[in-house]
C-alpha positions as a Markdown table, in Angstrom:
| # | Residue | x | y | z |
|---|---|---|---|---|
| 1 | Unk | 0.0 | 0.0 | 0.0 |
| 2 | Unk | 2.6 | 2.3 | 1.1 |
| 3 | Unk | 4.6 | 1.7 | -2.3 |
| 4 | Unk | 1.6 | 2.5 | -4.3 |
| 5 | Unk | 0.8 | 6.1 | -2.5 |
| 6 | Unk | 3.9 | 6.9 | -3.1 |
| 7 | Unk | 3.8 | 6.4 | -6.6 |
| 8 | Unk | 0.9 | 8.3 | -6.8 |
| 9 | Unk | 1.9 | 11.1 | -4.8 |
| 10 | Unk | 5.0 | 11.2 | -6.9 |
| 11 | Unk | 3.0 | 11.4 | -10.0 |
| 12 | Unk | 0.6 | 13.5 | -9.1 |
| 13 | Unk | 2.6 | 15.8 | -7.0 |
| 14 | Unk | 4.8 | 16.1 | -11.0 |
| 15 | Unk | 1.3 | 16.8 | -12.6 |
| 16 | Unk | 0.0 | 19.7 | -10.1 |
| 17 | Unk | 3.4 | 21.0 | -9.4 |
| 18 | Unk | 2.3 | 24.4 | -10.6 |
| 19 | Unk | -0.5 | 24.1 | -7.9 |
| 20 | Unk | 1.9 | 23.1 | -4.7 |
| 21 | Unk | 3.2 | 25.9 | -3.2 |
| 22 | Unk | 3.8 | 24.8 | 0.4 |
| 23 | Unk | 4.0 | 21.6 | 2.0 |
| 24 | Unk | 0.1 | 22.2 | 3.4 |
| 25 | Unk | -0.7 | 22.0 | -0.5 |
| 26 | Unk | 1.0 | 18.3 | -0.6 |
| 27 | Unk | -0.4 | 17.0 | 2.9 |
| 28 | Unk | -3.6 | 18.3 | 1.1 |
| 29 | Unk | -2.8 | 16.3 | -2.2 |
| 30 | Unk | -1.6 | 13.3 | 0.0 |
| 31 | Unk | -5.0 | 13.1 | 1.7 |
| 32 | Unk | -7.0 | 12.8 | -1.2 |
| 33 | Unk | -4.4 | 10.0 | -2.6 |
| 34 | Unk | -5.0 | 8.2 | 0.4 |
| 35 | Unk | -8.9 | 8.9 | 0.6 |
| 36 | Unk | -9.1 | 7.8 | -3.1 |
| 37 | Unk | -7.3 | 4.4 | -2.3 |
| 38 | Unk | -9.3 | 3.8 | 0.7 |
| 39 | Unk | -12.7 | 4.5 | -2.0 |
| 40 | Unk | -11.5 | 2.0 | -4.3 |
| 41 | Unk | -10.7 | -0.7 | -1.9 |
| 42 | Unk | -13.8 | -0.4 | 0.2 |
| 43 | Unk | -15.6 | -0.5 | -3.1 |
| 44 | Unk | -13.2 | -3.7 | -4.4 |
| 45 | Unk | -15.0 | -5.2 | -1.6 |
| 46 | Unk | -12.0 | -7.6 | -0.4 |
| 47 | Unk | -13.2 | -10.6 | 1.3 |
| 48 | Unk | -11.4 | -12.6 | 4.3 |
| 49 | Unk | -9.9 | -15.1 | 2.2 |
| 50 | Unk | -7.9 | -12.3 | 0.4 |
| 51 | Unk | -4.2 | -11.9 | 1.1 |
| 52 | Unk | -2.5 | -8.6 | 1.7 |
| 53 | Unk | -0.4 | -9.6 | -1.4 |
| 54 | Unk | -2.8 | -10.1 | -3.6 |
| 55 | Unk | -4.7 | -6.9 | -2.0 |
| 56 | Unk | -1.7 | -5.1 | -2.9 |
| 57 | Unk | -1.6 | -6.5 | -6.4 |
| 58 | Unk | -5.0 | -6.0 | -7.2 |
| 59 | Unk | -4.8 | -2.3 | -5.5 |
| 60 | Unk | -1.8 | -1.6 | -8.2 |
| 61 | Unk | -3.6 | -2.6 | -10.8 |
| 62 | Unk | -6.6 | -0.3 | -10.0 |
| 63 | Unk | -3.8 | 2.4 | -10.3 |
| 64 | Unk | -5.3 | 4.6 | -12.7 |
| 65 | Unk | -9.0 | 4.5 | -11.3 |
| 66 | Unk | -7.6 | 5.7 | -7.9 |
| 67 | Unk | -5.4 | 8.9 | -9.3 |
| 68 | Unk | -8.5 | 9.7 | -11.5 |
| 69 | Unk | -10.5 | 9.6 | -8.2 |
| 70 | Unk | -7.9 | 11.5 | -6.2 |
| 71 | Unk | -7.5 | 13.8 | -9.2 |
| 72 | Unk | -10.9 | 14.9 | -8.8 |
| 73 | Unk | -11.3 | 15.1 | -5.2 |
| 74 | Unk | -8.4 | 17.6 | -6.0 |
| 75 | Unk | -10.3 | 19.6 | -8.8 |
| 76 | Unk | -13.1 | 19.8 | -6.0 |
| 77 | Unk | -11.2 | 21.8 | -3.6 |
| 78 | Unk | -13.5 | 24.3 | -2.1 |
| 79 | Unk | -16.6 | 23.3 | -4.8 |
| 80 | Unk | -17.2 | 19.9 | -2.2 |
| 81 | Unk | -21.3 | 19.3 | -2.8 |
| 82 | Unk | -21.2 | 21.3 | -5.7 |
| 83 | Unk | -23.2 | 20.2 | -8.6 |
| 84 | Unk | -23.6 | 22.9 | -10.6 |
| 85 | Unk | -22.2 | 26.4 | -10.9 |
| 86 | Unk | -22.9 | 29.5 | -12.7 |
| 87 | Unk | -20.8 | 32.5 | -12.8 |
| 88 | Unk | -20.4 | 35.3 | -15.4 |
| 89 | Unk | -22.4 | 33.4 | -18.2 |
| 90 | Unk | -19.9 | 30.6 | -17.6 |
| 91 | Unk | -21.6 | 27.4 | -16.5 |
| 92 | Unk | -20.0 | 24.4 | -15.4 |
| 93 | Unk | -21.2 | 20.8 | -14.4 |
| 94 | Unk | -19.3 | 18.2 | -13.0 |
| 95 | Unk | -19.4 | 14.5 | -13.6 |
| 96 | Unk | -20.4 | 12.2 | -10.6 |
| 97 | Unk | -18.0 | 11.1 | -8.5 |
| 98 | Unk | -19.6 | 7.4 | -8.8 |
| 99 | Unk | -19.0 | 7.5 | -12.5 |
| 100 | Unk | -15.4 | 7.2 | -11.3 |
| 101 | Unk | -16.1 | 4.4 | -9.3 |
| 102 | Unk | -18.5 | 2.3 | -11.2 |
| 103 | Unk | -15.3 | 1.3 | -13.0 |
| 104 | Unk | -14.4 | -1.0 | -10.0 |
| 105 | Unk | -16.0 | -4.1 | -9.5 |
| 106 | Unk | -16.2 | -5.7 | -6.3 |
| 107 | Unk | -15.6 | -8.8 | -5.3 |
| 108 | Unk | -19.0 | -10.6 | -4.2 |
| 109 | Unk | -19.7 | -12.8 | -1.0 |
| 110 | Unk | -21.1 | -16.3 | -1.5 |
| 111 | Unk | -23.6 | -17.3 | 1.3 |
| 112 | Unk | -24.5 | -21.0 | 1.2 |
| 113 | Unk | -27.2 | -22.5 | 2.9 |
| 114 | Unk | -26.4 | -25.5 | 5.1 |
């Protein structure tokens, strides 16, 4: 997990360097990378019989649905709730967040009756 933050950070810290200034601006970036990996794998629905290792490996390979995710949790900044907006004649809509997510399919839990 750690490993693949980091990476993410990294990248995303290249991509937005324009838009971190101080290191508030990274913790800030680093907490929607981490809220964005913690969406996906609740979503991913891991069950018990899943190892960390393969958690891990399945996590990396969900790689670009989590940065798109923490991506726009960024691009929300201060527009959190915000469905709409309308300013000047410019009007702008944004795109569920669950559009982001219905990319990720979870795992499903087999219940047998005994």
């Amino acid at each position: 997990m750690e490993e693949l933050l980091k990476e993410l950070n990294s990248d995303l810290g290249a991509e937005l360097a324009s838009e971190l200034h101080e290191d508030s601006d990274k913790d800030l970036l680093s907490s929607k990378v981490k809220g964005a990996y913690y969406a996906v794998r609740r979503k991913r629905n891991y069950q018990e019989h899943h190892t960390d290792e393969f958690i891990d490996r399945d996590m990396k390979a969900m790689y670009d649905i989590i940065r798109d995710l923490a991506m726009y949790d960024w691009n929300h900044i201060g527009a959190e709730g915000e469905t709409s907006h309308n300013e000047n004649g410019i009007s702008r809509a944004w795109n569920p967040r669950e559009n982001i997510l219905r990319e990720v399919i979870p795992f499903a839990t087999v219940i047998q009756k005994g």
